[in-house]
DODRENTI-554662 format. One record per residue: residue number from 1; x, y, z of N, C-alpha, C in turn. Coordinates in Angstrom, 3 decimals. Layout:
REM DODRENTI-554662
  nr     n_px     n_py     n_pz    ca_px    ca_py    ca_pz     c_px     c_py     c_pz
 NUM        X        Y        Z        X        Y        Z        X        Y        Z
...
END
This chain:
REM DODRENTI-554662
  nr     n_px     n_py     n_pz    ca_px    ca_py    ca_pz     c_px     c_py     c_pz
   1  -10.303   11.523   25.504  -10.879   11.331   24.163  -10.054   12.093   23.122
   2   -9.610   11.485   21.843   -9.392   12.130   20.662   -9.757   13.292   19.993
   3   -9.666   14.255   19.361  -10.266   15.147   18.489  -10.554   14.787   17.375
   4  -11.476   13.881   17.908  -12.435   13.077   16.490  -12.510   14.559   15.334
   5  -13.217   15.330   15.252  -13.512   16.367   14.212  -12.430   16.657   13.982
   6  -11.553   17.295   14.314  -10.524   18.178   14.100   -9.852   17.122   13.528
   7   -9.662   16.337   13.657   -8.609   14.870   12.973   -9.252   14.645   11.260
   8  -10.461   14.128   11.240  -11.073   14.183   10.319  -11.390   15.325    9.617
   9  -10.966   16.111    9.482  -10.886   17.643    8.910  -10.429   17.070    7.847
  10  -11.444   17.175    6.514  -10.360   17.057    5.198   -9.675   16.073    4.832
  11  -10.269   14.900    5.096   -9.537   13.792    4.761  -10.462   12.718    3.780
  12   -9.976   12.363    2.979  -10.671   11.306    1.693  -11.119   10.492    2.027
  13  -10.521    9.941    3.229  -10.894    7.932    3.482  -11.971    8.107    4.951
  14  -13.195    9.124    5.229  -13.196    9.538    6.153  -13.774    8.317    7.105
  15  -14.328    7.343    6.587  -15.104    5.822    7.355  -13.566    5.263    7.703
  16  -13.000    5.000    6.670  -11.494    4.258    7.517  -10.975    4.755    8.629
  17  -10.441    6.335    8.576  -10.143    7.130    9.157  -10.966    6.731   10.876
  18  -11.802    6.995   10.691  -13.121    7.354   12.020  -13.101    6.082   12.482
  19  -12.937    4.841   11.721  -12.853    3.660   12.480  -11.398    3.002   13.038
  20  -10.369    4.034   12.250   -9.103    3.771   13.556   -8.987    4.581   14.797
  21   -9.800    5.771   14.393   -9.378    6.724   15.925  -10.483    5.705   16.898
  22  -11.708    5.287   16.342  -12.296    4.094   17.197  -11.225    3.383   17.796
  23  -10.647    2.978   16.676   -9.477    1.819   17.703   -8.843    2.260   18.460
  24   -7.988    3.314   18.402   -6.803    4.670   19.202   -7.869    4.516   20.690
  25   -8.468    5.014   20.472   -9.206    5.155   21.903   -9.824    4.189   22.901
  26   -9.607    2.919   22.062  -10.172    1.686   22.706   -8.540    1.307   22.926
  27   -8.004    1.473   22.741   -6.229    1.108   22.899   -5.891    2.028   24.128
  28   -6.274    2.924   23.899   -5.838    4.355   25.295   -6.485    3.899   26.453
  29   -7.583    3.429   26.119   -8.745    2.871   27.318   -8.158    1.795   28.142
  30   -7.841    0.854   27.302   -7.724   -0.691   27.850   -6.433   -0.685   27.895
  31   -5.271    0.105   27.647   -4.368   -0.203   27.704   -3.735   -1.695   26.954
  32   -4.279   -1.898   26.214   -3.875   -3.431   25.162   -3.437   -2.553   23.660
  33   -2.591   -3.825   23.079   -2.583   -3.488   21.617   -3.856   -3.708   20.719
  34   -4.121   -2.651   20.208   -5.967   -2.792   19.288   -4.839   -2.962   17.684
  35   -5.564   -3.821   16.800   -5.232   -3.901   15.247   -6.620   -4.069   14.758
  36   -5.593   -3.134   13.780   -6.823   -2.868   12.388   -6.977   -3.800   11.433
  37   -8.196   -3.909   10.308   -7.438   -4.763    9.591   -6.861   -4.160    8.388
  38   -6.618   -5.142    7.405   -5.426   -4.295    6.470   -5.926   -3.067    5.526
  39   -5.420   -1.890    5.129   -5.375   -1.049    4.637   -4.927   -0.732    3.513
  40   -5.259   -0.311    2.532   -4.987    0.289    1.490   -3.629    0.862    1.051
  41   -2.501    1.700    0.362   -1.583    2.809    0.578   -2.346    3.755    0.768
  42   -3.445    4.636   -0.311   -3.622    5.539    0.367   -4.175    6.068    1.902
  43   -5.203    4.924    2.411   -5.765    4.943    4.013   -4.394    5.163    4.564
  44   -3.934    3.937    4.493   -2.498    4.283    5.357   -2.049    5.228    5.162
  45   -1.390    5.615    4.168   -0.722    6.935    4.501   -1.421    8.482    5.124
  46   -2.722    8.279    4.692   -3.678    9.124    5.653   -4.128    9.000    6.578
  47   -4.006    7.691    7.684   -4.141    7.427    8.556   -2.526    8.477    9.558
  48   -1.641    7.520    8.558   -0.589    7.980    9.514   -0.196    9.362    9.167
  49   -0.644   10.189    8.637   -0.277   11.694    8.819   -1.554   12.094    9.795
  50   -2.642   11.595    9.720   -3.356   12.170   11.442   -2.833   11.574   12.177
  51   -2.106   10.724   12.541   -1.919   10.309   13.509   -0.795   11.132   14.303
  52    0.468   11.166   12.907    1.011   11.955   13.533    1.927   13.295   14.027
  53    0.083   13.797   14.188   -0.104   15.209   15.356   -0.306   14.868   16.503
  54   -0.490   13.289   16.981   -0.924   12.913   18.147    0.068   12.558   18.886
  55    0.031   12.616   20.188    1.613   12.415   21.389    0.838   10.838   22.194
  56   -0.722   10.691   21.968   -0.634    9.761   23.301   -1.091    8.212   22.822
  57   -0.901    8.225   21.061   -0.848    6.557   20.994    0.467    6.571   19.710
  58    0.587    5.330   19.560    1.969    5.093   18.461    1.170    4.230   17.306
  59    1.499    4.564   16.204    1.340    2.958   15.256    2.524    2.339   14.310
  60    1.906    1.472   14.183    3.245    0.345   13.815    2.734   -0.498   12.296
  61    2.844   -0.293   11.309    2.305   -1.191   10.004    3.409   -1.741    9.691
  62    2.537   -3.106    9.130    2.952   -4.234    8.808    2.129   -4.881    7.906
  63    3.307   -5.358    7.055    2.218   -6.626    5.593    3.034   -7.314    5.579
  64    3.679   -7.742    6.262    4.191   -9.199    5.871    5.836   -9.166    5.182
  65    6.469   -7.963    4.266    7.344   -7.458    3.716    7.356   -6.363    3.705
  66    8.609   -5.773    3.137    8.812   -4.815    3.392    7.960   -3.668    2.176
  67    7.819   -4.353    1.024    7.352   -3.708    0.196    5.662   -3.680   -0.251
  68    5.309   -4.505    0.977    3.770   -4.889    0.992    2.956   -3.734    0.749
  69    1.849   -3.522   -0.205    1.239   -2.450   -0.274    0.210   -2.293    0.802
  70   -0.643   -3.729    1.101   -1.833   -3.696    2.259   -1.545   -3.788    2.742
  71   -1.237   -2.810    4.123   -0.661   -3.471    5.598   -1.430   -3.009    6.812
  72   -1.393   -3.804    8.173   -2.348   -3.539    9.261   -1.628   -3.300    9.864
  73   -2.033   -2.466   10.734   -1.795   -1.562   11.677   -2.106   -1.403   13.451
  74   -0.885   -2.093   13.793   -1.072   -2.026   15.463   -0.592   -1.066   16.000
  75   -1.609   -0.609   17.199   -2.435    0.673   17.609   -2.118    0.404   19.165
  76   -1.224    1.168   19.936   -1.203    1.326   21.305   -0.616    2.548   22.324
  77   -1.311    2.679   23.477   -0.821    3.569   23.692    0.744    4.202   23.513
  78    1.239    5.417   23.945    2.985    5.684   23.735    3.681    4.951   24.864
  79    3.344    4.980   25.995    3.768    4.067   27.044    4.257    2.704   26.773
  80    3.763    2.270   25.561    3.754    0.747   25.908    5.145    0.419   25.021
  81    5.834   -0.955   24.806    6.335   -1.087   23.847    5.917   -1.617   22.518
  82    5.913   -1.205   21.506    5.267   -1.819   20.484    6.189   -2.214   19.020
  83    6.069   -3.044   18.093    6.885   -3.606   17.301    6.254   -4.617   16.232
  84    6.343   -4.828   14.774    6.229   -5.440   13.975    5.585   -6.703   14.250
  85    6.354   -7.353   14.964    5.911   -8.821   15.552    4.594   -8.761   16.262
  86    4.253   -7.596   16.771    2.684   -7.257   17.126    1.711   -7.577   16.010
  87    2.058   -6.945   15.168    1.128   -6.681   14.298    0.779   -8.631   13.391
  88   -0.800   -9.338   13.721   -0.824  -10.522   13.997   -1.409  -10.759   12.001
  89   -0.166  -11.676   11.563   -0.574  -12.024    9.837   -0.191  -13.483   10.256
  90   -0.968  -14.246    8.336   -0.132  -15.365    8.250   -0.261  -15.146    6.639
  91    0.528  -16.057    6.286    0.947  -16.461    4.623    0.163  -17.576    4.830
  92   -0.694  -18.192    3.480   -1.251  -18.915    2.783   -1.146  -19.415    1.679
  93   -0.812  -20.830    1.027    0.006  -21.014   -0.352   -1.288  -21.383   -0.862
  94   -1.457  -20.772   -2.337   -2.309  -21.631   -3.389   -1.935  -22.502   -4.369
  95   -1.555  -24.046   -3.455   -1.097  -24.322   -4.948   -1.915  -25.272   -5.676
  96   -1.219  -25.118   -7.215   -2.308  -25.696   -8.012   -0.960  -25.503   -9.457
  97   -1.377  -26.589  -11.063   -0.535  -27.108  -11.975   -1.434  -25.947  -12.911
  98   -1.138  -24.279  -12.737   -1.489  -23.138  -13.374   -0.815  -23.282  -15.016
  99   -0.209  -24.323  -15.840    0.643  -24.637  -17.056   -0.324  -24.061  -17.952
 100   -1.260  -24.726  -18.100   -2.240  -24.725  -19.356   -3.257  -23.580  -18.637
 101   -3.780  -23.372  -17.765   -4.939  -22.194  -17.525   -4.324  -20.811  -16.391
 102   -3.047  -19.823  -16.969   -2.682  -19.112  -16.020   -3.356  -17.930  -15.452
 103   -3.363  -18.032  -14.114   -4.655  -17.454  -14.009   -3.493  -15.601  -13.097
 104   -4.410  -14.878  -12.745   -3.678  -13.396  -12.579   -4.087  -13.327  -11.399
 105   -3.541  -12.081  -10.167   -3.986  -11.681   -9.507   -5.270  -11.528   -9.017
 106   -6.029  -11.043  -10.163   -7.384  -10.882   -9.792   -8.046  -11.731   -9.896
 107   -7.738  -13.176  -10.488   -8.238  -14.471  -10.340   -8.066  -14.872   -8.720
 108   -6.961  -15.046   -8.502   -6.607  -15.691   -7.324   -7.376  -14.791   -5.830
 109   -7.475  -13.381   -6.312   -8.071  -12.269   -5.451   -9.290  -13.020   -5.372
 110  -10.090  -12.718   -6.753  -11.203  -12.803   -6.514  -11.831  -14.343   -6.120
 111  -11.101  -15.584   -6.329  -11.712  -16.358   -6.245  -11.007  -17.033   -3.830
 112  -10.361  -15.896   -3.907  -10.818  -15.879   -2.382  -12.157  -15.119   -1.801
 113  -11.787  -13.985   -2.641  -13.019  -13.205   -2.100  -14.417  -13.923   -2.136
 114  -14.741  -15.018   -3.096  -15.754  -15.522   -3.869  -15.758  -16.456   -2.976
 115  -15.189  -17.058   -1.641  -15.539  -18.085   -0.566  -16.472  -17.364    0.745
 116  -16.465  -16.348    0.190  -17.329  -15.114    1.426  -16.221  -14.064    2.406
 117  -15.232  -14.398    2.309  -14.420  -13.444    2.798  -14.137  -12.218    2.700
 118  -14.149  -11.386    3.578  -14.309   -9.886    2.944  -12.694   -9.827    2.481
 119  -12.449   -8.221    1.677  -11.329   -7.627    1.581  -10.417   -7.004    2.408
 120  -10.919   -6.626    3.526  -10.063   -6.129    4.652   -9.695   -6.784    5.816
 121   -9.902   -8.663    5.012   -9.007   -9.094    6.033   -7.922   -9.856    5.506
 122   -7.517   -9.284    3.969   -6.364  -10.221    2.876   -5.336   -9.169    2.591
 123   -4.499   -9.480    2.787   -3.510   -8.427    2.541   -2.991   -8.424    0.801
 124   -1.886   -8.658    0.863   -1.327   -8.690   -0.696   -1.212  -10.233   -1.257
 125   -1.216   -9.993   -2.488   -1.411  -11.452   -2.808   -0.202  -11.916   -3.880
 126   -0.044  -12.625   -4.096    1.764  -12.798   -4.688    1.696  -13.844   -5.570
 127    1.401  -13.607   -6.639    1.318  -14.246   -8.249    2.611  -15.273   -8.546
 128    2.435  -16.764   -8.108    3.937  -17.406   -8.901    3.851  -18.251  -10.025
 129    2.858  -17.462  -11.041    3.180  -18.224  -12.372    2.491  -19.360  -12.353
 130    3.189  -20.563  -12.713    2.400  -21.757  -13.089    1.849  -22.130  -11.885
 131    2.818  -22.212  -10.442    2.658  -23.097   -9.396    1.719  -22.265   -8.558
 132    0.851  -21.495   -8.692    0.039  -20.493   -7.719    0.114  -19.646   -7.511
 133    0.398  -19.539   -6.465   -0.043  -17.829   -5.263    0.279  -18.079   -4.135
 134    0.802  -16.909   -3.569    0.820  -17.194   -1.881    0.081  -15.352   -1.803
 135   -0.669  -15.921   -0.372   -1.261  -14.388   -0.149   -1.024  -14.101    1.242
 136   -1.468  -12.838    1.830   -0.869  -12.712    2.950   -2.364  -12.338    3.446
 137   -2.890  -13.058    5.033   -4.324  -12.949    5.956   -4.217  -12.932    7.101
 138   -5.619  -12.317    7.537   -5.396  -12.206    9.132   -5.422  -13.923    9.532
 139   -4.596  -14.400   10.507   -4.793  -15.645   11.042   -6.263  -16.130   11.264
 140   -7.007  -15.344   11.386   -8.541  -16.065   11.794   -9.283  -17.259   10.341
 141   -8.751  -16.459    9.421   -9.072  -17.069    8.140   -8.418  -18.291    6.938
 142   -7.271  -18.357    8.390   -6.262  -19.673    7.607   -7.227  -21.056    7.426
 143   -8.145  -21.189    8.961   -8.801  -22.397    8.925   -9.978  -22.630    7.516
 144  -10.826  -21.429    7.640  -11.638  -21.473    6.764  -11.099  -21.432    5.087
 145  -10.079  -20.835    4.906   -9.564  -20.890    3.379   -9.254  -22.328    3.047
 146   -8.854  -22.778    3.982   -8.028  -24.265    3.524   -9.247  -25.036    3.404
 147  -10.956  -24.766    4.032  -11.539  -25.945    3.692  -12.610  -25.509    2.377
 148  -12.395  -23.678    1.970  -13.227  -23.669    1.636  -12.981  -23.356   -0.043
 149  -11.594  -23.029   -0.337  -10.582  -22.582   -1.363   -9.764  -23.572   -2.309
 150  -10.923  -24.149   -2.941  -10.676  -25.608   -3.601  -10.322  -25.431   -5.029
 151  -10.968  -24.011   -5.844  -10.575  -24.205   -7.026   -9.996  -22.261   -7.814
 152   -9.116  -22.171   -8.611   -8.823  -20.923   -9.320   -9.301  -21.135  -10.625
 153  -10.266  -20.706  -11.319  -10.478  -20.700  -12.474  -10.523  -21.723  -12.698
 154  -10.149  -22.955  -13.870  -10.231  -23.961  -13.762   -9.558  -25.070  -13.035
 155   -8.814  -24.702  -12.132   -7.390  -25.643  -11.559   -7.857  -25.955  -10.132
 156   -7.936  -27.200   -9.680   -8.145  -27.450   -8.481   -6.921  -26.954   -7.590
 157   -7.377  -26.519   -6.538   -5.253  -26.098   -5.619   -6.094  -26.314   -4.279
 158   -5.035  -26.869   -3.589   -5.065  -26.973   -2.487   -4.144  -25.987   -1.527
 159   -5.278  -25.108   -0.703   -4.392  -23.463    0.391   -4.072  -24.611    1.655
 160   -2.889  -23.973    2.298   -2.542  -24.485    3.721   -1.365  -23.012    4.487
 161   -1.038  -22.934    5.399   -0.530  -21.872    5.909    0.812  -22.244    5.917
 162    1.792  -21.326    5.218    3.070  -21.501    4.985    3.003  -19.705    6.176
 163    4.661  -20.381    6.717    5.801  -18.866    7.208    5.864  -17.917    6.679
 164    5.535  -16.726    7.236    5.477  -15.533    6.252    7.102  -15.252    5.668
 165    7.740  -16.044    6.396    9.084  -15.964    6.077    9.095  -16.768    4.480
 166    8.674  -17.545    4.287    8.097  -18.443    3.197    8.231  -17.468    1.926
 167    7.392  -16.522    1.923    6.910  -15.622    0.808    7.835  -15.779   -0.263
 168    7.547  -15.860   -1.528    8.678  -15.818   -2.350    8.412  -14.218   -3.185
 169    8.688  -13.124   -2.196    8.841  -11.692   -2.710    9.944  -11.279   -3.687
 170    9.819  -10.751   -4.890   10.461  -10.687   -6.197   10.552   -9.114   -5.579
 171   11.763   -8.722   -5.624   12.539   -7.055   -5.427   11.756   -6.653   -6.619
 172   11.269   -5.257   -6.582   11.000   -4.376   -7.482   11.533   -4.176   -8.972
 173   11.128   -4.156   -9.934   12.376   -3.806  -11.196   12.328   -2.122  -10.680
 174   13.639   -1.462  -11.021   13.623    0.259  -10.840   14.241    0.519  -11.677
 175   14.277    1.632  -11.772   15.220    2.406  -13.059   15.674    3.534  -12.544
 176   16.925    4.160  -12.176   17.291    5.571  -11.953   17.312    5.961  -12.742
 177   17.376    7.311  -12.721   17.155    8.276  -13.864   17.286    9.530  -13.272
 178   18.443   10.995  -13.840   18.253   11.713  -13.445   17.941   13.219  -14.596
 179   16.682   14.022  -14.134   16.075   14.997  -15.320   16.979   16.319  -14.727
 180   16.589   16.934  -15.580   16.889   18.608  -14.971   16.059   19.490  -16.085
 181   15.411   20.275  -14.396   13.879   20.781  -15.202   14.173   22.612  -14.432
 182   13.056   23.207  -15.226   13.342   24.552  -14.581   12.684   24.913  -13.357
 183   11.484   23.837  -12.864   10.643   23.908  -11.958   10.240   22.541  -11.406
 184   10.118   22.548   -9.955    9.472   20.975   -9.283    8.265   20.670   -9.180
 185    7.613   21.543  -10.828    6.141   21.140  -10.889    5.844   19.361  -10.982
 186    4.711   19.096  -10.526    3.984   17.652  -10.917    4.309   17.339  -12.224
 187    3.546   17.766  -12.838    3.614   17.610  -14.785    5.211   17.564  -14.764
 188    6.456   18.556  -14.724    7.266   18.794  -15.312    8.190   17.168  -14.742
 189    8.010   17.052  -13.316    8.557   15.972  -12.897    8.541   14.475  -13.080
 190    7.294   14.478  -13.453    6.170   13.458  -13.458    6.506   12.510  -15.190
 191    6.519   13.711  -15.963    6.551   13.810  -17.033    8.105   12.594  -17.661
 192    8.819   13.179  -17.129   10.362   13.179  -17.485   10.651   11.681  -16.861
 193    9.776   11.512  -15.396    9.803   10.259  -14.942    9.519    8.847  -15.879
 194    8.192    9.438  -15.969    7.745    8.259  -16.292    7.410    8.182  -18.389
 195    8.335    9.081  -18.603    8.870    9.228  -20.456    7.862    9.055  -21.241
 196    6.973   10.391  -20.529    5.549   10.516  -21.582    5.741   12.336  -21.546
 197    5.110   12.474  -22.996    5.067   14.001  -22.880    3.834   14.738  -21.874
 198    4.438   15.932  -21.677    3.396   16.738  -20.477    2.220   16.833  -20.908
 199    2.087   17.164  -22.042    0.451   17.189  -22.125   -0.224   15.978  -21.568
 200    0.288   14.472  -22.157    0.105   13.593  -21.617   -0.242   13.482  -19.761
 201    0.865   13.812  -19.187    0.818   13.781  -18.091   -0.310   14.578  -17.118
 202   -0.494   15.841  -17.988   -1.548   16.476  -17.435   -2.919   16.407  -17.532
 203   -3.127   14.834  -19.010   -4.468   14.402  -19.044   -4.642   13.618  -18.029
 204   -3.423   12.766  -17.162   -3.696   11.588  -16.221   -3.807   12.334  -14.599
 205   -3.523   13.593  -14.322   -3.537   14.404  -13.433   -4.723   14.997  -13.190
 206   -5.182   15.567  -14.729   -6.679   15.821  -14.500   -8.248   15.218  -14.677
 207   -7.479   13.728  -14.985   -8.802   12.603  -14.742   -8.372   12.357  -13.208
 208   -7.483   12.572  -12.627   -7.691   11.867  -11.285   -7.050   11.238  -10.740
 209   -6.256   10.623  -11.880   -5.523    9.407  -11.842   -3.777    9.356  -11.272
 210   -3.580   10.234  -10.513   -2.490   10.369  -10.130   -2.140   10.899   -8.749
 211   -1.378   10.423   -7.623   -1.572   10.719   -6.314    0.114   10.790   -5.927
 212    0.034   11.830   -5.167    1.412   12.623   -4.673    1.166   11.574   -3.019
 213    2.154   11.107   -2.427    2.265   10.183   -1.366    0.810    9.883   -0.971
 214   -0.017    9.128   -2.081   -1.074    8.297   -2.085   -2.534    9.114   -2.279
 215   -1.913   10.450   -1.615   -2.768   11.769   -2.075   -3.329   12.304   -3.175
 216   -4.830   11.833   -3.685   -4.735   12.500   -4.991   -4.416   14.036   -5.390
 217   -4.034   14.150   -6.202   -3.608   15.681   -6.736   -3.933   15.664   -8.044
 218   -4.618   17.131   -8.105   -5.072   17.673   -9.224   -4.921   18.522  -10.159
 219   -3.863   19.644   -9.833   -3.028   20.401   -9.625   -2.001   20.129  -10.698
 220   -1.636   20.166  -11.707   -0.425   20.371  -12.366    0.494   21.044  -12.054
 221    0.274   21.878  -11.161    1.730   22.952  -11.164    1.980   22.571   -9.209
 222    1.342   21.908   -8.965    1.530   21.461   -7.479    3.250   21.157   -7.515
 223    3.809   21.151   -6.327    5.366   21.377   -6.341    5.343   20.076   -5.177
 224    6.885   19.365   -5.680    7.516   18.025   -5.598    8.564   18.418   -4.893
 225    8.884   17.978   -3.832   10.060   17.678   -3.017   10.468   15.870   -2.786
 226   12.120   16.479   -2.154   12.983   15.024   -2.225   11.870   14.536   -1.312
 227   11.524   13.044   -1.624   10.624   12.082   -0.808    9.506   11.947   -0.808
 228    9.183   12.658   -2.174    7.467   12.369   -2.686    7.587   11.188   -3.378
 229    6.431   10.094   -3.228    6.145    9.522   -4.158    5.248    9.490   -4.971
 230    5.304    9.310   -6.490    4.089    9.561   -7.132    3.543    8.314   -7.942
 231    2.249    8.222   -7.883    1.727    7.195   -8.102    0.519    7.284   -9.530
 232    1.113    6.801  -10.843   -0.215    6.827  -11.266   -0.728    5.423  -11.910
 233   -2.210    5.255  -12.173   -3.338    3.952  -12.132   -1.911    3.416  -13.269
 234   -2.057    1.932  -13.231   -1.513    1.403  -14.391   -0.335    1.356  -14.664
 235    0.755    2.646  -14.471    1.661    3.112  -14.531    2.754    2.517  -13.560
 236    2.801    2.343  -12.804    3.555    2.496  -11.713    3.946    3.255  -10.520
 237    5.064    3.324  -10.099    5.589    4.784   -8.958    6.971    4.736   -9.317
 238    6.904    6.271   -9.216    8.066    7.229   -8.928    7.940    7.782   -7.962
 239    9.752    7.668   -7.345   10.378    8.376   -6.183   11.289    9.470   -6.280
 240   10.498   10.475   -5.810   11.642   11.676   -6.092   12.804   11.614   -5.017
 241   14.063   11.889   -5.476   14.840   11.782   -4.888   15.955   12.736   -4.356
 242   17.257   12.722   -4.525   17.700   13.790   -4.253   17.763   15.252   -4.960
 243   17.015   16.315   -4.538   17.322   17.421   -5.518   18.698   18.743   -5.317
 244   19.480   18.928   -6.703   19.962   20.115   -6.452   19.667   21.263   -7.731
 245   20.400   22.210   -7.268   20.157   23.350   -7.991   21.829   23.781   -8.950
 246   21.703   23.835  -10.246   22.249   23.742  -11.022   23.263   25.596  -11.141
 247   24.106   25.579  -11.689   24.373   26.952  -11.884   23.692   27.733  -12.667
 248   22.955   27.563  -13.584   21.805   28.042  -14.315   20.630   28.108  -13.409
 249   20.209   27.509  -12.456   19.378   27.796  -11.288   18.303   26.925  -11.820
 250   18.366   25.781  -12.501   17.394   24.947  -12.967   17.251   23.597  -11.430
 251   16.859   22.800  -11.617   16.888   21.466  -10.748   17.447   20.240  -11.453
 252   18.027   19.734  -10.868   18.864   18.244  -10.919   18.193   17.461  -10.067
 253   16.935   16.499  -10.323   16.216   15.461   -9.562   16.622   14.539  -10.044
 254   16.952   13.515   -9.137   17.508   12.197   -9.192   15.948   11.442   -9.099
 255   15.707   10.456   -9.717   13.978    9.634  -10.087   14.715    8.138   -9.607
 256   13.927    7.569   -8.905   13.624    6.187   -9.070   12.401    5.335   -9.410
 257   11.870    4.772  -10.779   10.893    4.307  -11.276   10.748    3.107  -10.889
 258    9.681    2.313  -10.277    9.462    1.404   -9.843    8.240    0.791  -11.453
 259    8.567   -0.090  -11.582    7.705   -0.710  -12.773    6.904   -1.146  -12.170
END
C-alpha cells in the first residue's frame, strides 16, 4: 500500500490527488496499465511531484500534443514498460460554416459539455475560426458526441473522429526577452516579464492569481530559478530561463513569454 497521508500532506487538489494514488495501487495490484482521466496543469503538475518520491509505479501524460494543457495520465507499475501510445485519446472535428456566428472556446466547450458529458473526460479543445473546432476525448465518447453534438450556438456542425495526428495545433506566439534585476524575486521577475509595473504585479500575486509551476504563490518576494514557469489568469506564461550573475552581482534572466 501507498502512503496515502504522507503523500497528501499539503497539497491543493487533495480529491484529484487521492483518486490517482486510488489508481497507483489498483495498477500495483493488477499489474495492468490504470488511466486517469484528463487533468488540469495544475493537478498534473501536483500529481507528478508526489509521485515523484515514489520508486514502485511510473507515470506517463499525454494530451494529444505536445503543448496540450489537459492531459491523462497512464499509471503502471516500474516493472512494466510504459509509453505515450498507452495513454488511450481520440480527436473529434466540429465542423460547421462559423462565417456569420463565430463562436469561442467556451462555446464549443460548453456546448459539449451541454450534451451531458462531464469535463474530465475532454481534453483541450482547438478553436479553427470559421470552419469549427477539433477537441481532444477519451475514446468512449466519440460514439455518443457524433449522435448527440448537432448544434454550436447557432450553426448546425456535424462531430466525427478525425487522427489525433489530424489536429491542426498552431505553435505558441513567444517572445524572448532578457531583464537584469538585483534579485530572483516573483514581483521583480514577473514584472519585467510580462511589461507591467511591480506594484501591478504584486496586486495579481496577492489576489491569487498567479502560480509558480502551476503552484499558487502568494509571496512576492518568493525566489525564481532557471525552469520555473509562471502563470498568471488572462495573462499568459512565462519561462524562466537561463540565469547568470553579472559583474555588479545583479542577475541576467533570459524570459520566454508565451502569449
Amino acid at each position: 500500500m501507498l502512503p496515502r497521508e504522507e503523500l497528501l500532506k499539503g497539497v491543493e487538489n487533495r480529491d484529484s490527488v487521492a483518486r490517482v494514488i486510488d489508481q497507483a495501487e489498483q495498477a500495483i495490484k493488477t499489474w495492468e496499465v490504470v488511466l486517469t482521466d484528463f487533468l488540469s496543469p495544475p493537478e498534473l503538475a501536483e500529481i507528478q511531484r508526489v509521485f515523484n518520491r515514489l520508486t514502485e509505479v511510473q507515470l506517463v501524460a499525454w494530451g494529444g500534443y505536445p503543448q496540450a494543457e489537459r492531459q491523462r495520465v497512464a499509471i503502471a507499475r516500474s516493472e512494466l514498460p510504459l509509453d505515450q501510445s498507452q495513454v488511450s485519446l481520440v480527436g473529434v472535428e466540429i465542423a460547421g460554416n462559423f462565417l456569420f456566428d463565430t463562436a469561442s472556446h467556451r462555446d464549443f466547450l460548453g456546448a459539449m459539455l451541454g450534451t451531458g458529458i462531464v469535463r474530465e473526460k475532454t481534453g483541450d479543445v482547438i478553436v479553427l475560426g470559421e470552419r469549427g473546432a477539433q477537441a481532444i476525448v477519451a475514446p468512449e465518447l466519440v460514439e455518443f458526441l457524433s449522435m448527440s453534438l448537432k448544434q454550436v450556438r447557432s450553426v448546425p456542425v456535424k462531430t466525427q473522429q478525425i487522427e489525433v495526428a489530424e489536429l491542426k495545433v498552431r505553435e505558441p506566439k513567444k517572445k524572448e526577452l532578457t531583464t537584469v534585476e538585483a534579485s530572483l524575486r516573483l514581483d521583480a521577475i514577473a514584472s519585467a516579464g510580462f511589461g507591467m509595473s511591480r506594484s501591478k504585479m504584486v496586486d495579481f500575486i496577492d489576489a491569487g492569481d498567479v502560480r509558480v509551476n502551476w503552484k499558487e504563490v502568494t509571496q512576492a518576494s518568493s525566489q525564481l530559478k532557471s525552469g520555473d514557469l509562471i502563470a498568471i489568469r488572462s495573462k499568459g506564461r512565462l519561462e524562466v530561463g537561463e540565469i547568470a550573475v553579472t559583474k555588479k552581482e545583479r542577475y541576467r534572466v533570459q524570459l520566454t513569454r508565451y502569449m
